[in-house]
C-alpha positions as CSV (number, residue, x, y, z in Angstrom):
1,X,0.0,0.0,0.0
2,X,1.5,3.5,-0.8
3,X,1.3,6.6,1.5
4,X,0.0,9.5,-0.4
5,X,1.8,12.4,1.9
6,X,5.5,10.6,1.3
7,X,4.2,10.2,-2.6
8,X,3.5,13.8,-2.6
9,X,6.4,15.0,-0.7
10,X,8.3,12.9,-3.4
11,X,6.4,15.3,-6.4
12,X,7.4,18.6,-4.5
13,X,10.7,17.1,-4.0
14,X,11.3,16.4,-7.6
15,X,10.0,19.9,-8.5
16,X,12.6,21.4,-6.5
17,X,15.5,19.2,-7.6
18,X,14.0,20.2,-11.3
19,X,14.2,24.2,-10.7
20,X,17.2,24.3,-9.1
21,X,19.3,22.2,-12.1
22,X,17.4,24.1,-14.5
23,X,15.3,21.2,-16.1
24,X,12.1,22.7,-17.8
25,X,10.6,19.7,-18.3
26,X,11.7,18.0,-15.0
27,X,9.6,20.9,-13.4
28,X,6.5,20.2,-16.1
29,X,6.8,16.5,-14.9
30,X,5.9,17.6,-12.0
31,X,2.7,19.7,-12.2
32,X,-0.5,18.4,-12.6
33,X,-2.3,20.3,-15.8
34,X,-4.3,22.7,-15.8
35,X,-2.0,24.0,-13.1
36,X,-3.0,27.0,-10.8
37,X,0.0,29.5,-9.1
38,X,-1.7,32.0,-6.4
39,X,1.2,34.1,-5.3
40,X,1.7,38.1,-4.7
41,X,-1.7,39.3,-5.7
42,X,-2.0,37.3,-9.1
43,X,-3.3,34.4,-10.7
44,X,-1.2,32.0,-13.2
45,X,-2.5,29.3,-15.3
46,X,-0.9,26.7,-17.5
47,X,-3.3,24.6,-19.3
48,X,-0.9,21.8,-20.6
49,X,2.4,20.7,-19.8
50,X,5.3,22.1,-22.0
51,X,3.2,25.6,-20.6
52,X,5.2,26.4,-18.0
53,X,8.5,28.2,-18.5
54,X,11.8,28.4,-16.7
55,X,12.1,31.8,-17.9
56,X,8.8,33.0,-16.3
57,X,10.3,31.5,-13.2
58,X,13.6,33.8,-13.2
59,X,11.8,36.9,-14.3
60,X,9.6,36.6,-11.5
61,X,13.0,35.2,-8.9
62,X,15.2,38.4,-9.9
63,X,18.5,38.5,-11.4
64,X,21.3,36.5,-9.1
65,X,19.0,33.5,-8.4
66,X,20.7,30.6,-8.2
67,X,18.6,27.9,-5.9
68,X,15.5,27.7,-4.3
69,X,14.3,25.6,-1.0
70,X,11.4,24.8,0.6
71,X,10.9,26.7,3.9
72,X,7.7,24.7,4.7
73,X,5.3,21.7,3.5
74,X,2.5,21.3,5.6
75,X,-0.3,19.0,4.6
76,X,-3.9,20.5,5.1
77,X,-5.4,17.7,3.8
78,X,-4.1,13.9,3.1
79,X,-6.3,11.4,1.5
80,X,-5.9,8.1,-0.3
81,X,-6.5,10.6,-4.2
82,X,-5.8,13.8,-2.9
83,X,-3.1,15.4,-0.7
84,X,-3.4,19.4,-0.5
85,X,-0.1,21.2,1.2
86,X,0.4,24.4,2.1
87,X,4.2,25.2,0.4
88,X,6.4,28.3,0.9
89,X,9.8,28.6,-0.4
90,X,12.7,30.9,-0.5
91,X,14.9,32.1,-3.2
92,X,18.7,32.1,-2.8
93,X,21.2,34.6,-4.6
94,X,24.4,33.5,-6.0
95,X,26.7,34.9,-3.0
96,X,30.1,35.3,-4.8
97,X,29.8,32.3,-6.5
């Protein structure tokens, strides 16, 4: 029997991983489609995957962004078809690197 929280934790994991290497479709893998981003004020969708772009990601990260990391994934819901998280992340700059 699988656990759907360490399956989803896996998917956010693998996002991450994707961003921070730069893999574009490593970070469509791991959407679901349509997909939905509610962040700063605005709403994003991409319809299909391919939609999403890396270079959406580092307009909106600023110039000098080198990784990102999750500051917290805490599961609101958790059920056997659905688990919903609530995610927050922080950008890092490229300190002299």
């Amino acid at each position: 029997m699988s656990d759907p929280l360490t399956e989803a934790l896996a998917v956010l994991d693998a996002f991450m991983a994707a961003l921070n290497r730069g893999d574009e479709a490593g970070v469509n893998a791991s959407y679901n489609f349509p997909h939905v981003r509610l962040a700063s004020g605005k709403v994003a969708v991409w319809n299909k995957r391919g939609d999403y772009r890396l270079d959406d990601f580092r307009a909106r990260a600023g110039e000098g962004w080198a990784e990102s990391r999750w500051d917290e994934r805490a599961p609101i819901h958790v059920g056997s078809a659905k688990v919903i998280s609530r995610c927050s992340s922080a950008v890092g700059a490229r300190m002299g690197r």
